[in-house]
N, C-alpha and C positions, 0 to 999 in steps of 0.2 A: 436184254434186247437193245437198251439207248448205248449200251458198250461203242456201239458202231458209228455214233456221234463225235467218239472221243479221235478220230484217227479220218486225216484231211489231208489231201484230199485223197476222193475216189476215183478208181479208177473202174468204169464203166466196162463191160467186153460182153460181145454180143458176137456165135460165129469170128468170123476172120476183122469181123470191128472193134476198137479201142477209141474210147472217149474220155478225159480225165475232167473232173467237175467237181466244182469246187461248193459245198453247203454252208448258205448264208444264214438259216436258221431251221430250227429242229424240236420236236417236242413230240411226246407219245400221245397218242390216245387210243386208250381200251385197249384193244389188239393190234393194232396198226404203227406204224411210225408215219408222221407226216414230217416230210421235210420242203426247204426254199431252196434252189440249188440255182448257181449266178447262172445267171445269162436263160434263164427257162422259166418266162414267165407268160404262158399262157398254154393252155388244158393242150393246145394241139401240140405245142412242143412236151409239154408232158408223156404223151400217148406214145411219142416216138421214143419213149426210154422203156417201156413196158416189153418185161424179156429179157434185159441187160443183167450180168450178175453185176456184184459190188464184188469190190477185190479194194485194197489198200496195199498202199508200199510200203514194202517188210522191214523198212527201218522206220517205220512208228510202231513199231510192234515194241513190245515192253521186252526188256530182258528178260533170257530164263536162267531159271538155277542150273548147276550144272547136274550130266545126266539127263536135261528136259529139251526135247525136241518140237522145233513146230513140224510139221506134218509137209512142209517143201523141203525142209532141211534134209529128209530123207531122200527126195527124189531123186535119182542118177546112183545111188549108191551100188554097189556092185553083191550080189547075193550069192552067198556058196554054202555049201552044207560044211559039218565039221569033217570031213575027208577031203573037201578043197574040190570038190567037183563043184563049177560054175552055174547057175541057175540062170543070170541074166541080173538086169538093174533094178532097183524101184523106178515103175512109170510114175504111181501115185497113190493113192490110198484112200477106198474105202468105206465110209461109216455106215455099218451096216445095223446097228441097234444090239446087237451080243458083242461084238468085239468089233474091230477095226480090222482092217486088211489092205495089204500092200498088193498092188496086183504087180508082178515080175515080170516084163516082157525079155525074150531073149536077147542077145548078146551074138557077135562073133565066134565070141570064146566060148558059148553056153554047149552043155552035153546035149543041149536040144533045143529045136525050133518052138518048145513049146509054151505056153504064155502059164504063169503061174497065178493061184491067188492062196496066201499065205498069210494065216491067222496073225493080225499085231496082239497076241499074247505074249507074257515075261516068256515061256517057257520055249514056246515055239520058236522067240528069236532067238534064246541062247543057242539052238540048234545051231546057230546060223554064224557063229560066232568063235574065231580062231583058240580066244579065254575070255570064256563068259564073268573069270571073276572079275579081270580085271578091264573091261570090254565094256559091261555090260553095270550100269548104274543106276539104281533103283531111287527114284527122289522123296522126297518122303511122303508121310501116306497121309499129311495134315493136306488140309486147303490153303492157297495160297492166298492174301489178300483180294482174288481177283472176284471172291464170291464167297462169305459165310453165311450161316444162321442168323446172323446179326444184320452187317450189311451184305446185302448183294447188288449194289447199285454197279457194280462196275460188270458186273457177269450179263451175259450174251443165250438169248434165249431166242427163238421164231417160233410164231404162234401165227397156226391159221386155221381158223374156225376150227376141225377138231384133230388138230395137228401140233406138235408140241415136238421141238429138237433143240438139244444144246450139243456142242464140243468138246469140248476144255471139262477137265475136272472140277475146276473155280465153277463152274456154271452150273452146277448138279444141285444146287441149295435151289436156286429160284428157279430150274426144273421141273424139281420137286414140287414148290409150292405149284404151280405152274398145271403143271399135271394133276396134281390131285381137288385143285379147280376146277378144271375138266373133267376128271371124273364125276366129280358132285353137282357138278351142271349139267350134265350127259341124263 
């Protein structure tokens, strides 16, 4: 969960608002993150960011290996089955707790007005794909530095009272612990 420390600044969006803000200091406690963020220093300008997501700019994002997508990188991509009939683009994707999901809106070019939502499994996107061998790259099935058994200080967790979500496969270890915290405190 402190992952989101690491990556400065934020960019605030609320509706059709954007705010970028800059954190001057940061520490956890318990379930919570508390942070100091310049220029907001008193409870009433605090109140007025309640509702805002956090977003960061995609180039502090770490590198990925090849084959590993973030989850924008797909967006606009253009989706057709293996016959070449057009389904429409990725709008966005998703996380639905079984799998992930690209929802397809149509296209000009799409066989149909109609809006898709399309499993992100291996399987279902070869479907999707002119040559899945040489298309389609599986990265490996280790964890990446960004979260082990060991350490997982860098991996990204939200926890809200009895609510528990991670992303990233790196973030599955302190999930883990995470969750079954909550279970045994439940």
């Amino acid at each position: 969960m402190q992952a989101i420390f690491d990556y400065t600044p934020w960019v605030l969006r609320k509706g059709g608002r954007t705010r970028q803000v800059v954190v001057e200091s940061s520490q956890a406690s318990g379930k919570r993150l508390i942070v100091q963020l310049e220029g907001v220093d008193s409870r009433d300008l605090a109140d007025q960011l309640i509702g805002y997501e956090i977003h960061v700019d995609r180039t502090t994002l770490p590198e990925l290996g090849s084959g590993a997508y973030y989850w924008f990188q797909l967006e606009g991509l253009r989706v057709r089955n293996v016959k070449g009939v057009v389904f429409g683009q990725v709008d966005h994707l998703l996380e639905t707790g079984a799998n992930d999901v690209m929802v397809v809106q149509p296209t000009s070019d799409s066989v149909d007005d109609q809006q898709r939502l399309i499993p992100y499994v291996e399987d279902e996107v070869k479907t999707f794909l002119d040559d899945p061998k040489t298309q389609f790259v599986r990265g490996p099935r280790t964890l990446s530095t960004r979260g082990t058994d060991a350490d997982d200080s860098a991996a990204f967790v939200v926890e809200d009272d009895n609510y528990v979500s991670a992303r990233w496969p790196g973030d599955s270890y302190l999930f883990a612990k995470k969750f079954i915290n909550l279970l045994e405190a439940g």
